[in-house]
N, C-alpha and C positions, 0 to 999 in steps of 0.2 A: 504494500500500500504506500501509497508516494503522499508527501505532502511537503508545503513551501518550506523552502529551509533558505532563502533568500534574506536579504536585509529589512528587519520585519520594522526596525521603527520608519523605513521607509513606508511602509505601508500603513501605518500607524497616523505617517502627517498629510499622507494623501487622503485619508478617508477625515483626522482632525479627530480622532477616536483614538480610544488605546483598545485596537482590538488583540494585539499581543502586548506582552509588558512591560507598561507604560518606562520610558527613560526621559531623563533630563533632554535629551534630543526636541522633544516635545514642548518643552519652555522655555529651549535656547534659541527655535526656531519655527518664528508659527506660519510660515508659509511654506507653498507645495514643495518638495523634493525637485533636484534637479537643477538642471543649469537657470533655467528660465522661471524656478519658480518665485522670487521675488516679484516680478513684475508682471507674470503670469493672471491674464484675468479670464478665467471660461466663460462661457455663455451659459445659464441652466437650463435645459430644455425639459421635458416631461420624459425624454429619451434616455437623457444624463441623467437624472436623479434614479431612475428605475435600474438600470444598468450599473450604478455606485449601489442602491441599496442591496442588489445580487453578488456584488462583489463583495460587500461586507460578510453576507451570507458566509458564500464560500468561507471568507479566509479564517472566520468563525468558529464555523463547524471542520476547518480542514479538510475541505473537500476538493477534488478537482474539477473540473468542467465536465466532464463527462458523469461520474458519480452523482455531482450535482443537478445535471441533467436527467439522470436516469430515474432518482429518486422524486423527483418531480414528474415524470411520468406516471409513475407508480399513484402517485398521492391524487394526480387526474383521473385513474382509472376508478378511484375508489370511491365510495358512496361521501355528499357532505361538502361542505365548502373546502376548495383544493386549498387556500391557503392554509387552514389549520390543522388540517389533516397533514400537507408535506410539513409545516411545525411539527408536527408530534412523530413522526417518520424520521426529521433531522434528532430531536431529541432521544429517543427508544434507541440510536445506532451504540452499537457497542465500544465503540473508542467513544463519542462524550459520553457513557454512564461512566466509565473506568475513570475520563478525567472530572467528573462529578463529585465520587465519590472520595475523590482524592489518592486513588492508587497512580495517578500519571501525573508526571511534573507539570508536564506544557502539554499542547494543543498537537 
C-alpha cells in the first residue's frame, strides 16, 4: 500500500491546514509553497474549491487516487446519500481505525 511520503508541510501550507503535523513552517510562512507563492493570487472557482476539498480528503485519509476513486464508487452503489455513506466507508478502513486507536504513529 503506497502513501505520500513527500514534503508534507508543503502540503500542509497549500491547503493552510495542518493536515499532517503541524511545524513552525506554518507560522514562518503563511503563503502558498513554491517559487511564486508570495505573490501568487488564484482565482476561486466552484471547480477549485471542490477539487482542494478532495484533495484534503485524500491526503487525510492517505489514500491514492485511485483507492480514493474506487471507494467512492462503492459508496455510489450503495443504498442512502453517497456523501455519508463514502464518510463512513473512509472511516471503517482498517489503516484509520489502527491510526485511531492509537496503534500507528502517522497517517
Amino acid at each position: 500500500m503506497s502513501r505520500y511520503t513527500g514534503p508534507t508541510q508543503r502540503i500542509n501550507r497549500r491547503f493552510n491546514t495542518a493536515l499532517f503535523n503541524a511545524k513552525k513552517a506554518m507560522t514562518n510562512k503563511a503563503y502558498l509553497p513554491g517559487i511564486h507563492g508570495p505573490r501568487l493570487r488564484r482565482r476561486v472557482t466552484d471547480y477549485s474549491m471542490g477539487l482542494t476539498e478532495k484533495q484534503k480528503l485524500r491526503f487525510m485519509y492517505g489514500l491514492t487516487e485511485k483507492q480514493f476513486r474506487l471507494t467512492f464508487e462503492r459508496a455510489k452503489r450503495q443504498g442512502g446519500v453517497t456523501g455519508e455513506v463514502f464518510m463512513q466507508l473512509l472511516e471503517v478502513r482498517l489503516d484509520n481505525i489502527v491510526y485511531l486507536l492509537g496503534f500507528g504513529r502517522t497517517r
